[in-house]
C-alpha positions in Angstrom: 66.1 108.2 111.1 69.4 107.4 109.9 70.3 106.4 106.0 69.7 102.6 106.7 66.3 102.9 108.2 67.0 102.8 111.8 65.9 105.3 114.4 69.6 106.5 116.4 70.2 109.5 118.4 73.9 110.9 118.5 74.2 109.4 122.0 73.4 105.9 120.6 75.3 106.3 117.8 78.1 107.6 120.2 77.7 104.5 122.3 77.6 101.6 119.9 81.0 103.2 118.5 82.0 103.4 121.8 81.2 99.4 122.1 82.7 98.8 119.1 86.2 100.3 120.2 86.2 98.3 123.7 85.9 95.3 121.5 88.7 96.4 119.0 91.1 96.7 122.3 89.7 93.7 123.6 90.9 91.9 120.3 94.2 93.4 120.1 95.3 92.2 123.9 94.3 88.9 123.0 96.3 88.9 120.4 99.3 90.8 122.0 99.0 88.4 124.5 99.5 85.5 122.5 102.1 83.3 122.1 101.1 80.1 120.6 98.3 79.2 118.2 96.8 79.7 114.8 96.3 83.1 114.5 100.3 84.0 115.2 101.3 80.9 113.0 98.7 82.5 109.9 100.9 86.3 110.3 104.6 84.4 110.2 103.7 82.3 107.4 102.3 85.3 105.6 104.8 87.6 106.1 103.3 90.1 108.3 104.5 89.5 112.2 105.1 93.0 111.6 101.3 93.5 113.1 102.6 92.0 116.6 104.1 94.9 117.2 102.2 97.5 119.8 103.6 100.6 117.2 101.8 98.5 114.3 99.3 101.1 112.6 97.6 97.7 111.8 95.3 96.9 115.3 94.9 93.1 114.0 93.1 91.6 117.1 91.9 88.2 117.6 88.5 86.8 119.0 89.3 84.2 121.2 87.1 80.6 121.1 85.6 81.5 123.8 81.7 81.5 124.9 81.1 85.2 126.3 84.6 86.3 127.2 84.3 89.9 125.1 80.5 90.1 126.5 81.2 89.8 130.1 84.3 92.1 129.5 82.3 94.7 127.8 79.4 94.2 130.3 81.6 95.1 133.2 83.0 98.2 131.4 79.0 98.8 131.3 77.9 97.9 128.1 74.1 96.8 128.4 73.2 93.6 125.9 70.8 95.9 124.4 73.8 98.1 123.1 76.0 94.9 121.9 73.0 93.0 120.1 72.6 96.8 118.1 76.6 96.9 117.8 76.8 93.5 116.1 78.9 92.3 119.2 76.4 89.9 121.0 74.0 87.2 120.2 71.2 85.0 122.1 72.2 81.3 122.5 68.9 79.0 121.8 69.0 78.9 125.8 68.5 82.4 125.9 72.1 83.5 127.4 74.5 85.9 126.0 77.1 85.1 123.8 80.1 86.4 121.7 79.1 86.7 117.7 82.9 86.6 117.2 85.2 83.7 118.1 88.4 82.2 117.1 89.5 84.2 114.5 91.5 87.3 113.3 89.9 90.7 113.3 90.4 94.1 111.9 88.3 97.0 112.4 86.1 98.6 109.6 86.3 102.2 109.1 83.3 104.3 107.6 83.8 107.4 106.3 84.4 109.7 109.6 86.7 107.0 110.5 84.6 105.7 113.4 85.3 101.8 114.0 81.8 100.6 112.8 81.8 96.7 112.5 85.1 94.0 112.0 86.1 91.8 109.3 87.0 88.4 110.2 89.7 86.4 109.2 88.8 82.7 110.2 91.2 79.1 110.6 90.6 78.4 106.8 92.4 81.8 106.0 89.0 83.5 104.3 88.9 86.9 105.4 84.6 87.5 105.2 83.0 90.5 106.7 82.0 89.7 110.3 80.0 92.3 111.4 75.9 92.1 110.5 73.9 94.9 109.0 73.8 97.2 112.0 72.6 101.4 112.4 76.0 102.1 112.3 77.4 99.2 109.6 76.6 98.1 106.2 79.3 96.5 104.5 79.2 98.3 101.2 80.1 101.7 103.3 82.9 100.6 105.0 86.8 100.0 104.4 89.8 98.8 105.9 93.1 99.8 105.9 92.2 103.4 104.7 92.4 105.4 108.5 95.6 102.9 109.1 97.3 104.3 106.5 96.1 107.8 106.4 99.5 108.9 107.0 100.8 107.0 104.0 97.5 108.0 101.7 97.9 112.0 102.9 101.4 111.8 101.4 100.5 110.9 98.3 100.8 107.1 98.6 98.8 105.6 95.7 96.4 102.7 97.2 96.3 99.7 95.8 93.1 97.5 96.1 93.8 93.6 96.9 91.8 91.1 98.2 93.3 89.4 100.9 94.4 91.6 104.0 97.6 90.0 104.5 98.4 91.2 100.8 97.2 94.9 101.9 99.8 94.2 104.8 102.4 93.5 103.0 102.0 96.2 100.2 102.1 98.8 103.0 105.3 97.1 104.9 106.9 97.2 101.1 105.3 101.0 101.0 106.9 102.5 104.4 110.2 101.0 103.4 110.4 102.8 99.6 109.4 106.0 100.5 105.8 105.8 101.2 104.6 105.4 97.6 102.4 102.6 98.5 99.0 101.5 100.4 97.5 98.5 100.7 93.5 98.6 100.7 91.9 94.7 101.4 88.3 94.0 100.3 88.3 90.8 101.9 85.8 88.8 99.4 83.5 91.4 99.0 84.0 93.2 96.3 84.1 97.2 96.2 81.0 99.2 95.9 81.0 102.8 94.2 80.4 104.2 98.1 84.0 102.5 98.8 85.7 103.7 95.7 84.5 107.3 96.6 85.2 107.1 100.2 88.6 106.1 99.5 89.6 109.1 97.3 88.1 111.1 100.3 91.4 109.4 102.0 93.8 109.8 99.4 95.8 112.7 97.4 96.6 111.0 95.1 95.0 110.7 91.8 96.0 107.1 90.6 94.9 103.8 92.0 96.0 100.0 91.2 94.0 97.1 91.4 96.1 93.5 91.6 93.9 91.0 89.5 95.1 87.4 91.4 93.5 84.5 91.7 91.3 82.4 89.4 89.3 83.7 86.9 86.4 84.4 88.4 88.5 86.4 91.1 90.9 87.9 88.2 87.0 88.9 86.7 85.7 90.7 89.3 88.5 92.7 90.6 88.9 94.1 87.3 85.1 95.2 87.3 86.5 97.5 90.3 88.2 99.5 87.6 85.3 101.2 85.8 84.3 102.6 89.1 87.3 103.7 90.4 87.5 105.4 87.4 84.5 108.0 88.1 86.8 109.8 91.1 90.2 108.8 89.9 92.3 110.0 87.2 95.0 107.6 86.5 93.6 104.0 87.2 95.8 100.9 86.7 96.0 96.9 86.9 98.5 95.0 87.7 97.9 90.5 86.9 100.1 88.4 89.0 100.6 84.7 87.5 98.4 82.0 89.2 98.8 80.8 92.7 100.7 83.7 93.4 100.3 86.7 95.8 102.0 89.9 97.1 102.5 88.4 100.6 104.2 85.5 99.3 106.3 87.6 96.9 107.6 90.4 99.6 108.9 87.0 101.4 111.5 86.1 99.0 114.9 87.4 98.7 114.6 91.1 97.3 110.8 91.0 98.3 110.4 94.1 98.7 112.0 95.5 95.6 110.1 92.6 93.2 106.2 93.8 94.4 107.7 97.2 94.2 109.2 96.7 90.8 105.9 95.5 89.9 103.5 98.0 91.0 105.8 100.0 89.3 104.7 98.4 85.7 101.4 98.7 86.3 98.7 99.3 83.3 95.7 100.7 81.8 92.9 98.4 81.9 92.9 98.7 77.8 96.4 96.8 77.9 94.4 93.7 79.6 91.6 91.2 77.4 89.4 88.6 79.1 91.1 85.1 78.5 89.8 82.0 79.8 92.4 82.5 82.1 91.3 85.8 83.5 92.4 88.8 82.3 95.9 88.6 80.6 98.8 91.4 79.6 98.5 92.5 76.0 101.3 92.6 73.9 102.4 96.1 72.4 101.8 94.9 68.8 98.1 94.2 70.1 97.3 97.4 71.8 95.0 99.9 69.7 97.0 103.3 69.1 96.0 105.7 71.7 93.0 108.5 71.3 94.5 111.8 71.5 92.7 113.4 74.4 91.4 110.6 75.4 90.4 110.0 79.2 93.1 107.9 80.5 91.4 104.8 82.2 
């Protein structure tokens, strides 16, 4: 019996990752493929066409609006429907036939902490990145990340992640990472926050000993990413914020001229979360004149 209550042997377990990676190639040669369309329009206007390329270490797929075109693909790679329904991959119209759980939009594989592709998060026409994958034996959504085995390369050399909402953000801080010197990793939690499993998985990943959360969005939003902190700070050492003024976001800021020096510049002048108060705004800079005078050996949060 496995951690989440369901009976798997290792060669089910083996087999539903195995399903789970046919689908992740499946969604990357649709997307390859494409020329036209939504999803390709949604990466230029972001910023990140950089994905489209086949030496991407981003495997951004796409699930095409299509009734059964990954099932019948996977079934004649010999994938029973009893081994998609378990992967997350298939579901039972009302009419009883088999269909895709995943169409039209934008995918990127979830990681778990042996780095087995487990389950997808989907990014949809609205531009919402959810999690897309159900509770499974292999997937639960507070074990999972994305972006972490992408940029492993990054994270082993001592790239300091920083956590972001929105995937195309995580995108972007790692384009602006690999092009000044690999000091930076973008790591999306797509909407649903980050769990104390995430936060130690992803020090597993890194060497690093400081991590930076980008507060964005309303206040809500601003809220709960900065409840990440507290967390992050039971396996990290140095952990910082960063607030970014509203309606504004990394993608949108590594577009402009110097983009990639600005976010840079910014991560840069990251803070403690003690040099940020709750506003009704979200959580605002202090001012130097406001800020308490430091504890002397005090942990550094």
């Amino acid at each position: 019996m496995d951690s989440q209550g369901f009976g798997l042997s290792i060669d089910e377990r083996r087999r539903l990752l195995e399903a789970n990676a046919a689908a992740a190639q499946f969604f990357r040669r649709e997307l390859l493929r494409a020329t036209t369309g939504w999803p390709m329009e949604y990466l230029r206007a972001h910023g990140v066409e950089s994905v489209l390329s086949v030496d991407s270490p981003w495997k951004v797929g796409y699930a095409p609006r299509t009734y059964s075109n990954l099932v019948d693909h996977l079934h004649k790679q010999g994938f029973g429907y009893g081994t998609l329904v378990r992967a997350g991959l298939l579901d039972w119209s009302e009419h009883g036939d088999a269909q895709d759980r995943h169409r039209d939009k934008l995918m990127l594989v979830t990681h778990d902490q042996r780095s087995s592709m487990v389950g997808f998060v989907g990014i949809g026409r609205d531009g919402v990145a959810r999690s897309a994958s159900p509770l499974t034996a292999i997937h639960r959504r507070s074990n999972v990340l994305v972006g972490a085995v992408e940029q492993r390369d990054l994270l082993v050399g001592g790239a300091v992640p920083v956590i972001v909402d929105e995937p195309v953000d995580a995108i972007a801080v790692s384009d602006v990472g690999r092009q000044t010197g690999g000091q930076w990793a973008g790591i999306p939690v797509c909407g649903g926050g980050l769990s104390t499993a995430q936060a130690r998985m992803l020090r597993r990943f890194c060497t690093s000993d400081k991590v930076i959360v980008v507060l964005a969005g309303s206040e809500a939003e601003r809220n709960q990413s900065a409840g990440y902190l507290l967390d992050l700070a039971f396996f990290f050492d140095r952990v910082r914020a960063v607030g970014l003024p509203a309606g504004e976001s990394l993608a949108g800021m590594a577009q402009r001229e110097s983009g990639v020096e600005r976010v840079h510049d910014l991560l840069l002048k990251s803070r403690p979360l003690m040099t940020y108060r709750a506003s009704g705004s979200g959580f605002v800079a202090l001012r130097k004149a406001d800020l308490p005078p430091p504890e002397p050996g005090g942990p550094e949060l």
